[in-house]
N, C-alpha and C positions, 0 to 999 in steps of 0.2 A: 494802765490796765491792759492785759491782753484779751486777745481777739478771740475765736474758736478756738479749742484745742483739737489736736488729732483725735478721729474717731478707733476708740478701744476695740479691741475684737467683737465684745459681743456686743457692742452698739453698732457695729457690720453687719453683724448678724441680724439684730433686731431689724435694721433696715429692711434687709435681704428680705427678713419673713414678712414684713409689711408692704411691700413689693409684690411680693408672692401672693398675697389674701386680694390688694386689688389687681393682680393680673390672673384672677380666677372670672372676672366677670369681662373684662375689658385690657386684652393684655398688651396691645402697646407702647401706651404710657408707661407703664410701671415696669415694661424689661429697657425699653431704653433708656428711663432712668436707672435703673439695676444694671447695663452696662457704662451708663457713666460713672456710677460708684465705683464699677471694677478699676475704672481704668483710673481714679482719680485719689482710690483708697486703698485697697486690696495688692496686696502681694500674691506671688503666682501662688507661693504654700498654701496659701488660704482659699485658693478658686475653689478648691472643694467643698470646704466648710460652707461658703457660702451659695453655692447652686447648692447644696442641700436645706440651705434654711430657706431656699427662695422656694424650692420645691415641697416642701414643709409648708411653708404660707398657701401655695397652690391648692395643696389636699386640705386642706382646710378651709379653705375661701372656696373649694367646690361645694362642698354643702350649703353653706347659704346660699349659693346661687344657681341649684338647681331646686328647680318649679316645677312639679308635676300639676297636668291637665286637670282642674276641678270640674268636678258636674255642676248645672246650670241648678239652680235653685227656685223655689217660689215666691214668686218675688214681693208678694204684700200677704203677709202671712203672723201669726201670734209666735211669738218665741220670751226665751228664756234664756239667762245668761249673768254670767260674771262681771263685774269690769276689772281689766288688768292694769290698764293706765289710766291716766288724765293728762290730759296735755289744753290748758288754756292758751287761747290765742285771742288777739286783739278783734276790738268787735263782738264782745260777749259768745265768743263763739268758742267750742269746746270741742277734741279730739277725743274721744274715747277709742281705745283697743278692747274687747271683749272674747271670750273666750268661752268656751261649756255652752255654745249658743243653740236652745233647740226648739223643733219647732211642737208647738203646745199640742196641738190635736195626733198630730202624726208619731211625735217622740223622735223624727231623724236628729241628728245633731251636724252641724256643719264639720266638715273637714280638716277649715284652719279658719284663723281668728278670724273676729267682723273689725272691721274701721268702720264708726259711728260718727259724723258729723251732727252735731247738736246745736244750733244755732239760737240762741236768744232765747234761753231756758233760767229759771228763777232758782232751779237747782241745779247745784255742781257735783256729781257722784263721787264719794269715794272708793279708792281703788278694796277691793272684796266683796262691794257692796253687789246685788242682787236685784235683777230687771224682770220686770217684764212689760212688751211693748208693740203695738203693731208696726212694722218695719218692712220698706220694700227693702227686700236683697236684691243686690245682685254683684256677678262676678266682680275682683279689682279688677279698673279698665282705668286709666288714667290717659289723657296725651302723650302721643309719641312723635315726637321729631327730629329731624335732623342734626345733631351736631346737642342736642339741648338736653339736658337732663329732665329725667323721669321720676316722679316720685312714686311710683307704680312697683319700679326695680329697688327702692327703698324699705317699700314698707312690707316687701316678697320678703324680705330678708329677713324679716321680725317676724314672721309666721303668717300673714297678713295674706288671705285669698278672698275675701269679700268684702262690702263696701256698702254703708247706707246713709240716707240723710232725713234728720226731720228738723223741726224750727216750731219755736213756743212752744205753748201748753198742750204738746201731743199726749196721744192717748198714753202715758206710760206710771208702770208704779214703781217704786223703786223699795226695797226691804228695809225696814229700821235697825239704822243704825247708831254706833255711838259715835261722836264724830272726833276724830281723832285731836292731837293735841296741838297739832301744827293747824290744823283746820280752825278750830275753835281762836286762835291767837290771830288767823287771816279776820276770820267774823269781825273782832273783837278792832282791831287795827281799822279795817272798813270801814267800822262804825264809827271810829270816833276821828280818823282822819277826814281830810275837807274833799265836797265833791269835784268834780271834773278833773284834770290832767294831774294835778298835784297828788291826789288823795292815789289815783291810780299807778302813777310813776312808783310810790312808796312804799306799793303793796307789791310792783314787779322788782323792786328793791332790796325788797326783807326776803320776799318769798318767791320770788322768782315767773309770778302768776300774773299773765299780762290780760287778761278776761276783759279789765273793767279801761285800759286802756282803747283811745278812740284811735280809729285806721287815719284818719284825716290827722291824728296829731302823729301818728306812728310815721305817716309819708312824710309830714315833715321832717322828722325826724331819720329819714332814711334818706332824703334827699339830703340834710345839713353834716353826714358823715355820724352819725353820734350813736349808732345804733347798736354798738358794741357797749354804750357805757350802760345799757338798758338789759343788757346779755350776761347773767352773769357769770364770772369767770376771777382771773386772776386778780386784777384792776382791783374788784370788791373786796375777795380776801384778802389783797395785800392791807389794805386799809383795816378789815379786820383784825389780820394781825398787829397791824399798829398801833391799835386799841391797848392788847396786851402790853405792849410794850411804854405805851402812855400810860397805863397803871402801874408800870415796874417804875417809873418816874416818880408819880404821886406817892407809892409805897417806898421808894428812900427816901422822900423827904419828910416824909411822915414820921419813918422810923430807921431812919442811918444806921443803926445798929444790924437789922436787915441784910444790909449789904455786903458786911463783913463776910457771912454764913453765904450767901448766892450774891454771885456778881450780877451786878443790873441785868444784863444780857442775857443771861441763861434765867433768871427769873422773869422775864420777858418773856422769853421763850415757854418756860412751865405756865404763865398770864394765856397767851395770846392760841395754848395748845386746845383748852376745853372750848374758847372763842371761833376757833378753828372750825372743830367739829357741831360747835350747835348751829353755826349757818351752812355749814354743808347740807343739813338737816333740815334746818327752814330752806334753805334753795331748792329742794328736792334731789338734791345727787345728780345733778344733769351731768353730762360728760365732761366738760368743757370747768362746769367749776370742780368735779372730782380731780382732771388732770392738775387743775393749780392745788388741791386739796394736795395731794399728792408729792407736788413738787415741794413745797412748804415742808411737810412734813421730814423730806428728805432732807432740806435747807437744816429744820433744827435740829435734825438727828445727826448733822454733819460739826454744826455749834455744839450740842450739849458733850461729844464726844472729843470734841478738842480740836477735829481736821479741818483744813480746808475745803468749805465748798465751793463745786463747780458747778453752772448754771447748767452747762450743757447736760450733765453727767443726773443732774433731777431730771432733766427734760426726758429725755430717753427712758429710766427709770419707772417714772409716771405712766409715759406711755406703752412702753412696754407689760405694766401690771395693769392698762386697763385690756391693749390687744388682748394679751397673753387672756384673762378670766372672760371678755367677751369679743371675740374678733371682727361682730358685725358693728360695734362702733365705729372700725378704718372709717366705715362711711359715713360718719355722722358730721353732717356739716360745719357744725357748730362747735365740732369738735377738731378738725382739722382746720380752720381759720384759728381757735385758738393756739393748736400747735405751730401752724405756722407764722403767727403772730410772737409769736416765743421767741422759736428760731430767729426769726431776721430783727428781733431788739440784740439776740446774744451773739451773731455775725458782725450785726454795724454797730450796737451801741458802745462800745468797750470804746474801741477807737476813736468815736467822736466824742466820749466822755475823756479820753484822755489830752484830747484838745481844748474842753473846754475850763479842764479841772482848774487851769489858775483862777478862774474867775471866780472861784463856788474860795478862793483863800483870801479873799477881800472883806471891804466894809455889809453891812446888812444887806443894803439897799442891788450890791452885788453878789449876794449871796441869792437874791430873791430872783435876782435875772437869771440868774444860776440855774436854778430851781424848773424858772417859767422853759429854757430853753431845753434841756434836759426832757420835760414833759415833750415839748413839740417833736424833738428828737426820736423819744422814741414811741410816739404817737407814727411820726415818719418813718422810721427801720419798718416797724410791723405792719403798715401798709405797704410797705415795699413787697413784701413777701407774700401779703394773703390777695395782691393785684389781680391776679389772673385768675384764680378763685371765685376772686367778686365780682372781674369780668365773664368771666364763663357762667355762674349761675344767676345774674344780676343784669349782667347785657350794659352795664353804667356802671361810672363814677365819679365823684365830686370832687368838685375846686373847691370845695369847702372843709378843708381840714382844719385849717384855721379856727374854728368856730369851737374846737377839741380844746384850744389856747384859754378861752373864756369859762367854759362849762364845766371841763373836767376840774380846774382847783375847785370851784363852786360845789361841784358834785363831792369831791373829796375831802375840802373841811369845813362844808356846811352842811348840807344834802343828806347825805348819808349818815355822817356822827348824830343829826338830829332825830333821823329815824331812828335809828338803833335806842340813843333815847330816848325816846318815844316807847318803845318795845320794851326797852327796860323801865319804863315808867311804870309799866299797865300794872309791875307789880307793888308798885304804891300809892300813886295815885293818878286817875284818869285824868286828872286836870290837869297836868304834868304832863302826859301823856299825850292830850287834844294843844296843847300850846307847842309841843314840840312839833309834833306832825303838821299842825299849820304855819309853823313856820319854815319846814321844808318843803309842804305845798307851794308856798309862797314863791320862793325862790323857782320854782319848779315853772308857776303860773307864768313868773317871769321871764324864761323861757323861752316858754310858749308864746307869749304874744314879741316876743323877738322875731323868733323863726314864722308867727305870721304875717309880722309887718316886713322882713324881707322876702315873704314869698309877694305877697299882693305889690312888692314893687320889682318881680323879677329878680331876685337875687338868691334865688333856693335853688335854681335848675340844677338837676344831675344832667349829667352830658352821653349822650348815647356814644360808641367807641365799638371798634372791630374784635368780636370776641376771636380769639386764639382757638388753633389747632392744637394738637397731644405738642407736634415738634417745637411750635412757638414756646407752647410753655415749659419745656423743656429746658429750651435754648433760653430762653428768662430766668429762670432759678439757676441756670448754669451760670451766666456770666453774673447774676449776685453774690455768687457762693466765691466766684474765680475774682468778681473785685473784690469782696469781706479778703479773702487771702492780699491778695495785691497790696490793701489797704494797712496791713499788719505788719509792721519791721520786722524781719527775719526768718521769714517766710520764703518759700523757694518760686521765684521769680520767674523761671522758665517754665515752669509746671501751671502756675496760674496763666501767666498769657497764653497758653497752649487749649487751658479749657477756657477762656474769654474767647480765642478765638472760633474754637468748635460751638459755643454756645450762641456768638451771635450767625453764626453757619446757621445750625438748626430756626435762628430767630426768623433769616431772608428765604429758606430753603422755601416752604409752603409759598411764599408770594414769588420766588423767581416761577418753579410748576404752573402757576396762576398765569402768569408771563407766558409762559409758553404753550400750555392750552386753550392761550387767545389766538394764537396764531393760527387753529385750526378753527373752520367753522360747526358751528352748533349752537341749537336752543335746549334748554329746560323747561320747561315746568314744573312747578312743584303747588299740588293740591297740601295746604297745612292742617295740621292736625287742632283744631279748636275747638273740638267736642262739638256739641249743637250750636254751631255758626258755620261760616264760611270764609276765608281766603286764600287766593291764590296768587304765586307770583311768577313770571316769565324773565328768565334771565339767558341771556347770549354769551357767547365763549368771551366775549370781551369784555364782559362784566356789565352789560346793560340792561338795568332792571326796573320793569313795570311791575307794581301790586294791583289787584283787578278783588276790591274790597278787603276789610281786614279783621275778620272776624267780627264778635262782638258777643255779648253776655248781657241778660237782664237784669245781672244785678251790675248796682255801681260801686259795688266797692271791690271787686274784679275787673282789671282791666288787661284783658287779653293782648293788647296790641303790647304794654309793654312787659308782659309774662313771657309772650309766646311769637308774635309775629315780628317784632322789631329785632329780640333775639337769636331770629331764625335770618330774617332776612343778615345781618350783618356776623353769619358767624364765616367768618375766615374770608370777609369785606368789608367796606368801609362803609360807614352808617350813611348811605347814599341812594336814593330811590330816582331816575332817573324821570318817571312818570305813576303816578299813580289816578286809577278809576275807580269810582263810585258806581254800581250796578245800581242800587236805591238807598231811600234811608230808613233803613229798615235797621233796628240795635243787633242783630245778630249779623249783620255786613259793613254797619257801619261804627260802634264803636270804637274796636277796635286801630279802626284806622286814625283815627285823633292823634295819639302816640306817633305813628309815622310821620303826619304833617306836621308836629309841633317838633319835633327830636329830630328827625332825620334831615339834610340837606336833601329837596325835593326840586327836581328839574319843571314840573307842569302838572295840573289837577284836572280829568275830565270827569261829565257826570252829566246827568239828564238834562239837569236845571228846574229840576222837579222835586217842591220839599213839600213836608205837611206840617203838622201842628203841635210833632215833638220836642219836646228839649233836644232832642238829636240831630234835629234842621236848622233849631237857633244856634246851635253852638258853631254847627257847621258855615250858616251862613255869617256870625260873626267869622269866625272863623278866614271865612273867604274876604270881607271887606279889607281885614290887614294885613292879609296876607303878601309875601313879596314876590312870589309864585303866579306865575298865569293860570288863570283855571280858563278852561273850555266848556262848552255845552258840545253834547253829541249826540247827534240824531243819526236816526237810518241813512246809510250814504255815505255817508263819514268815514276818512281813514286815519287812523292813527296809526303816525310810522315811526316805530324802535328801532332798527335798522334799516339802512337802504331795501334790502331782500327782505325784512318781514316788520308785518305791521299788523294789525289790529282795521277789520271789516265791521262798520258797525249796522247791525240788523234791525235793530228798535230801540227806543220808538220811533214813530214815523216822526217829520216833519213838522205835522199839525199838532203832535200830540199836547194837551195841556191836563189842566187839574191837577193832582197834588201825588205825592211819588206814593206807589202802591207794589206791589209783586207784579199787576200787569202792565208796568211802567216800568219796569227793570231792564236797565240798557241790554241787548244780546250783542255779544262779540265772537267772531271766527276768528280765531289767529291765525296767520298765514305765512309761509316761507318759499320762496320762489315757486308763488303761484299756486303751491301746493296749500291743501288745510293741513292744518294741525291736532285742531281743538276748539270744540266750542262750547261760549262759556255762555248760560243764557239765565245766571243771577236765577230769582226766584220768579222767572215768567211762569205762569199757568196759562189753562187753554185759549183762552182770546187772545194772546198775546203770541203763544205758538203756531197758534194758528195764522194770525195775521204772518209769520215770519213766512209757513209755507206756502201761503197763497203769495206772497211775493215772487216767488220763482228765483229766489237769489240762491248760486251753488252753496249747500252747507254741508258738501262732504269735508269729512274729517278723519282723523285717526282717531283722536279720544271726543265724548261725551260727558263733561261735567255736567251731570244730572241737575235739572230746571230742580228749584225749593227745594234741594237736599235726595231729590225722589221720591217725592210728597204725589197723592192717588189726584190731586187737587192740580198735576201738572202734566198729567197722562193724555197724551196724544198719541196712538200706535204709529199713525204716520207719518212721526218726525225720526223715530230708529230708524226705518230704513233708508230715509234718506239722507241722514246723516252719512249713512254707512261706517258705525264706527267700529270698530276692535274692541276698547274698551270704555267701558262707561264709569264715569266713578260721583259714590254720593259722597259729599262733605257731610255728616252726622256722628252724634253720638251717641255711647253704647249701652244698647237697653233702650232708650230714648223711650220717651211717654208715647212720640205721635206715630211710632212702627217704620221709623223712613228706614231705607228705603221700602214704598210699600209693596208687596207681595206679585202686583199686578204688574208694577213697573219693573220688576227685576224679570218677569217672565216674559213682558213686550220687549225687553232689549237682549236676553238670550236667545227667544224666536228670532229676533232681526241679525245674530252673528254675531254680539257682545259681549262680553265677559264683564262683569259688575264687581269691582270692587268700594270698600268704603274704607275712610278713614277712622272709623270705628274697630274696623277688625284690623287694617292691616299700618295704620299711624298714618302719617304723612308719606304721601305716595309723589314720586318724582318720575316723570317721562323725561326721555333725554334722546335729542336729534342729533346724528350726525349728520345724515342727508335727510330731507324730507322723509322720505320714503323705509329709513332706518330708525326704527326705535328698540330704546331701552326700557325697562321700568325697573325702578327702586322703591323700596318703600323701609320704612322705619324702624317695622318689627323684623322685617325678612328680606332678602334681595328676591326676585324676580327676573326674568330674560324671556 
């Protein structure tokens, strides 16, 4: 079997323009991968042709990525409205797009679409269906942070300038409708499938609809690597297709005469063509299974006509007819893991199929190792390729591939043929129909309490890992592409070690720079962006890094720490926290942080030594008893030292203090650099606790003021601004926020005192950066600063 084939002209092209759409929002990635194609594909003739398709993609990938300024809205108001999509998600939770949205009394209509979160509603809208609802708006604001994707810059691209949430039996009506045919066949499937994991898997199976699936089964399920067989995409239609082609089986032996007139193969093909298209249908047309839709279609239209097909030659094809009719899919996640899951089975797979092929011309028994190995293979090519992907948006990944070895045949010729059965039962008999679907519950159930019994003995962990820079991943898909060639007899040899060698060039480049801006002294800090929570971390040119709390969320099935903090702290370092602090145990400070001590290699743990009566101080204090980590108490007095020249001044509580952790129990910390302040961080102290800091008489000047409780009127002291003496103040909150932070009083007590107030609501995650004490930078997420 051979390898890649050379890329054709216009699959240069096609590159080029896909290049060009994502170097409209972000263009360093995608020209210096568009100059490693020059150099590694392209002939000089053709530099023309393709700077014009790259600049072709450019004008067009400008429009979706220009966002004009929306007006502010009222934010709990009656409106009116379409829905355009549905998009279920785990957790009975539902995504609505809506569109025609207006508000009842007034008649204004919004601008651009609303994003509806709907949480733990008994009804699922269909998409034309007609609302009416009371609903706070307001603008799209999502987290903004460094180095981390946005789904803010996502959903701008789909029209998407507003954003609301409601949960259960809200006020809302919805217009009578007739419920479509694909809806009425989910009902109908629900009903008669078995409850819990099995009954739900079946329905995200048929129909692509994961509502009724549980987040606690999903994480395991993300953690044991398998989260792609629940995705669907190629994997499912191939197997579709193979249905077709199992009945072109059944129908020669039925009727041999058949065969004469269509050879098995092309009546396979005409079997498995309408099979094709009815679960594209029931799947809902997602990107990811239209791309395999696609590819197939290409495959038998290459069979029925008599040519050779070539895998690469569908891939490109596919992709190219979905760019080409909507070019805001490039960014659809779910749509590039599948493509690049494609790619790196048709780079490595050929060649390791051509090693393994004597085996698959043996007895049964090696025909089936055959089979089992081939699966693992290219279960492994395509996580090869979609690695940096799942590290960059995912922050992890698993030792658990293995576990793809067991589930997928199961999934394959049990799982799946049973639903489908099942599906086709309903149309003769229900009974049929409830026997087949619990019997792939079953298997399903079984699973399940796999993946629980090796989580409850430790054996499900995903591994946290250094997310990559644009050049790393570069330099990773470089040298898989330069070994896929290497790997392939007759292949030009000097050409590939030339891009192996540039590719792991680009892999060391980012860490040698890291190397050498150690050698020069500097702090950071970086306020993160966690919406209504807080974390902060402090890191040194030598990579020394303390978290000083880590976010957190009132709900629990949101875990910020490994969303947003764990993947922030480790992007383009190593999953390493030198020292982390506890300010109190409050869920909006300390959540979060769970994630970091359980994931991360942590050098020492300090904190009050003051807990109260939440789940979030027992988990903590289990937490501490096994842990292998020293943990400290810190009281006023106390220094904690990061480096020789700068350490952490700790302000409160006193000494004496006891009772159980509160906001006036919240450690205060000035971080200091040769002597100089920095920053001070004072958690969610309120006034007895400020106050006590200023009747101490301890120096708390500083450059920046991380605002006490977010900048809550509840932590208002005039006469801690100016003795701070800071420059700038900044609140951790988010936007819109119910409780007004920062409040109105506090932003005017710290511009009287010389301040500049910013928040991580309006401006993302805000980063100060020292070269000398007395030199600062500021950065921030949505905009730079100086």
């Amino acid at each position: 079997m051979a390898g890649p084939i050379p890329l054709t002209q216009w699959q240069k092209g096609l590159a080029a323009y896909i290049c060009g759409l994502f170097a409209a929002g972000n263009p360093w990635l995608p020209v210096l991968i568009f100059a490693l194609c020059l150099l590694a594909f392209v002939r000089a003739r053709e530099l023309l042709a393709m700077s014009l398709c790259l600049g072709l993609g450019v004008a067009v990938g400008i429009g979706s990525e220009s966002h004009p300024e929306l007006p502010d809205w009222k934010q709990d108001v009656r409106v009116q409205g379409r829905v355009d999509e549905v998009r279920p998600s785990p957790g009975r939770r539902v995504t609505i797009v809506a569109s025609a949205v207006r508000n009842v009394e007034s008649g204004e209509t919004l601008p651009r679409r609303l994003l509806w979160t709907l949480e733990g509603s008994e009804h699922t809208p269909e998409a034309g269906q007609q609302f009416e609802a009371n609903l706070r708006i307001r603008k799209l604001r999502s987290r903004f942070n460094f180095g981390l994707p946005s789904s803010e810059e996502r959903w701008k691209r789909l029209g998407v300038g507003y954003r609301t949430f409601s949960r259960g039996a809200a006020d809302i009506r919805w217009s009578a409708v007739q419920p479509s045919l694909r809806s009425s066949l989910m009902s109908r499937v629900s009903t008669l499938a078995p409850a819990g994991a099995g009954g739900a898997v079946i329905r995200a199976l048929l129909f692509g609809d994961r509502y009724l699936l549980d987040t606690t089964f999903m994480d395991r399920i993300r953690r044991a690597g398998l989260s792609h067989s629940l995705a669907l995409s190629g994997l499912h239609l191939s197997l579709v297709a193979g249905f077709g082609h199992g009945a072109a089986w059944v129908a020669g032996a039925l009727a041999p005469a058949l065969l004469l007139r269509v050879p098995r193969q092309k009546l396979g093909n005409l079997l498995a063509l309408p099979m094709i298209l009815a679960y594209l249908w029931l799947g809902g047309g997602s990107p990811s299974l239209m791309r395999a839709a696609l590819m197939l279609f290409v495959l038998l239209l290459h069979q029925a006509v008599g040519t050779r097909p070539q895998a690469q030659d569908s891939l490109f094809l596919a992709v190219g007819a979905l760019v080409m009719t909507d070019p805001v899919s490039v960014h659809d996640l779910s749509l590039q893991l599948s493509v690049l899951a494609v790619a790196g089975i048709i780079c490595f797979l050929p060649t390791c199929a051509a090693r393994l092929a004597p085996l698959g011309q043996k007895s049964l028994p090696w025909n089936v190792l055959h089979a089992w190995l081939m699966l693992g293979l290219a279960s492994l090519c395509a996580n090869l390729f979609i690695l940096p992907l799942l590290v960059h948006n995912f922050g992890e990944v698993t030792p658990h591939l293995w576990l793809n070895l067991l589930w997928l045949p199961m999934l394959s010729l049990a799982v799946l043929p049973l639903s489908f059965l099942g599906l086709t039962g309903l149309l003769f008999s229900e009974r049929l129909a409830s026997w087949c679907f619990m019997l792939a519950g079953s298997l399903v159930e079984i699973l399940d309490r796999g993946l629980t019994f090796l989580d409850l003995h430790g054996g499900l962990q995903a591994t946290a890992v250094l997310r990559p820079q644009g050049l790393q991943v570069a330099g990773y898909w470089t040298v898989l592409v330069a070994g896929g060639v290497l790997l392939t007899r007759g292949r030009p040899w000097r050409k590939g070690m030339t891009f192996l060698c540039i590719g792991l060039g680009l892999l060391v480049l980012p860490a040698l720079g890291q190397a050498l801006d150690g050698l020069r002294a500097g702090v950071e800090m970086t306020v993160l962006d966690t919406g209504m929570s807080q974390a902060v971390f402090v890191r040194t040119a030598s990579g020394r890094t303390v978290l000083v709390d880590g976010g957190g969320s009132w709900s629990t099935e949101y875990d910020p720490g490994r969303a947003l903090v764990g993947p922030a702290l480790a992007w383009n370092h190593a999953p390493e926290v030198d020292g982390a602090i506890l300010s109190h145990v409050d869920a909006d400070h300390a959540r979060g942080l769970f994630y970091v001590l359980e994931a991360f290699d942590l050098g020492w743990f300090g904190w009050s030594g003051l807990a109260d009566h939440s789940a979030d101080s027992r988990r903590l204090q289990q937490k501490l008893a096994s842990a292998a980590w020293p943990a400290r108490v810190l009281r006023a007095g106390d220094r904690v030292t990061v480096e020789p020249d700068l350490w952490f001044d700790v302000l409160h509580p006193g000494v004496q203090s006891r009772g159980i952790s509160e906001n006036e129990t919240s450690l205060v910390l000035r971080l200091v650099w040769r002597g100089v302040g920095l920053a001070l961080l004072p958690g969610d102290a309120e006034q007895q606790a400020i106050e006590s800091v200023l009747r101490d008489g301890r120096d708390l000047d500083c450059s920046v003021l991380v605002l006490p409780h977010h900048g809550s009127e509840s932590s208002l002291r005039p006469s801690l601004y100016p003795r701070v003496g800071a420059s700038w103040a900044v609140a951790a909150c988010g936007p819109g926020n119910r409780f007004g932070f920062p409040h109105p009083e506090v932003v005017r007590e710290c511009v009287a005192s010389g301040a500049t107030v910013m928040t991580t609501a309006e401006h993302g995650a805000i980063r100060f950066v020292w070269r000398e004490p007395h030199e600062m930078r500021i950065e921030t997420a949505r905009t730079r600063m100086h």
